[in-house]
C-alpha positions in Angstrom: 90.6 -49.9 -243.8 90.7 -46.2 -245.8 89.4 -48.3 -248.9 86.7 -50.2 -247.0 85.6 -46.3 -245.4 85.8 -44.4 -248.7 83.9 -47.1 -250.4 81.1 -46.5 -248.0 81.6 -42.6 -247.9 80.7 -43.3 -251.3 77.8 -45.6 -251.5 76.3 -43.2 -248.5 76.7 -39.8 -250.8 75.8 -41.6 -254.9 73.5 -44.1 -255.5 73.8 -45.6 -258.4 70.3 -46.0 -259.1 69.2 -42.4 -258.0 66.3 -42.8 -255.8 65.9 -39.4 -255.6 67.5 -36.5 -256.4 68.7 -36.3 -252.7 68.6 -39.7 -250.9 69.8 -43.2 -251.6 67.4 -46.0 -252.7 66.1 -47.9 -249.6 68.1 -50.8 -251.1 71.2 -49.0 -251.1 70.5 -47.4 -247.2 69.8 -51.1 -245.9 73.0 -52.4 -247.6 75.2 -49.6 -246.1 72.9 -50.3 -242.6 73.9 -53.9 -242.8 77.5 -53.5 -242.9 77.9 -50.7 -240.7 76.7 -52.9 -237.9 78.9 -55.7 -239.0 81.9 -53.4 -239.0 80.6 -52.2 -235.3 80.9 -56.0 -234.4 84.4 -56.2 -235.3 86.9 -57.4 -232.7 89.1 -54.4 -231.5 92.6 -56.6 -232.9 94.4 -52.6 -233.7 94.1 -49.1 -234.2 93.2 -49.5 -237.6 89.6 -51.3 -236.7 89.1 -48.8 -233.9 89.5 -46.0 -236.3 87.0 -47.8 -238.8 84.6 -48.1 -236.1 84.9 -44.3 -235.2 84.4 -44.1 -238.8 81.2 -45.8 -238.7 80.3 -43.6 -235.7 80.5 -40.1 -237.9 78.1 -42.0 -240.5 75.7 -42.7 -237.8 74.9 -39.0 -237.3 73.5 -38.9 -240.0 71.5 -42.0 -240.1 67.8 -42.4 -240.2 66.3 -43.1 -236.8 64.4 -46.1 -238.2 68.0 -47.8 -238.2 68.3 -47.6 -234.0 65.4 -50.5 -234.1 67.7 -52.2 -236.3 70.9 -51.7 -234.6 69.1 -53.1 -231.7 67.6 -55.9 -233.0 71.1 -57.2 -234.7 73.8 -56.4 -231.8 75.0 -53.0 -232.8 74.0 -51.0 -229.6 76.8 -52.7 -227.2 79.7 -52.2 -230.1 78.6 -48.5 -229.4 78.7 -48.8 -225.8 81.9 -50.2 -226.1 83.7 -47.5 -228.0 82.2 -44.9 -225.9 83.4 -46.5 -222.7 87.1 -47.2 -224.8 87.2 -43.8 -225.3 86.2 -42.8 -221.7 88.8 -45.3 -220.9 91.9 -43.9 -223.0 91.2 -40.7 -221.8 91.2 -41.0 -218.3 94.4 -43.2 -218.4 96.6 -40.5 -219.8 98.8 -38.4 -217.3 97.6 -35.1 -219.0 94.6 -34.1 -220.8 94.6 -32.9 -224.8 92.7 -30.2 -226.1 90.7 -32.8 -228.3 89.8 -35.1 -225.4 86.2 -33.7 -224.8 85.9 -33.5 -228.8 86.8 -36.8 -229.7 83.8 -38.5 -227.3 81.5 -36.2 -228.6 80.2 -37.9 -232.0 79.7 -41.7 -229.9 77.7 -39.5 -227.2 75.6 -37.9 -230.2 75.1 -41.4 -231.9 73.9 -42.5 -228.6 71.6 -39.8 -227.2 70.3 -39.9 -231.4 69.6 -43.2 -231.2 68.2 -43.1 -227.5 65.6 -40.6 -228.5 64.4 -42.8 -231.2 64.1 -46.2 -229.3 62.9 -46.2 -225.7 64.7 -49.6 -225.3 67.6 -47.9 -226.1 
């Protein structure tokens, strides 16, 4: 799952056919769109998924705000849901709280008011 996240850490940050100076092709950014919402649609079998799908969260911070129409049209908005509501979940269950229990929710809640402002049927 680290390969699998570097490899798209690293399709995200170099295009190989330079678009711009600054930004990926819009080949490149539908590519790295389409698998990000197949990785969201993973089944939660381990840790290791989980943490490729919080993975996948960070990346969406940064995403365009085109991509919540496609996220919505292909499935990806529940996935989100999900995680947030995992993570809601695992922190409520524990007997005492972390210091990095408010932190860790915050990217999902980010992703999701981001990609609420940019799709009222969000």
């Amino acid at each position: 799952s680290e390969m699998a996240l570097e490899i798209l850490r690293s399709l995200f940050a170099v295009d190989v056919r330079r678009a711009s100076k600054y930004l990926p092709s819009n080949d490149t950014m539908t590519k790295i769109g389409v698998i990000l919402c197949d990785l969201l649609k993973l089944p939660n079998v381990d840790d290791r998924v989980h943490q490729c799908k919080l993975a996948v969260v960070a990346l969406l911070l940064n995403a365009p705000e085109e991509y919540s129409g496609y996220l919505l049209a292909n499935g990806g908005i529940i996935p989100l849901i999900d995680i947030m509501k995992y993570q809601a979940s695992a922190i409520i269950a524990r007997k005492r709280s972390r210091p990095d229990d408010a932190a860790s929710i915050v990217p999902i809640m980010l992703v999701l008011g981001k990609l609420a402002q940019a799709n009222e049927t969000v």
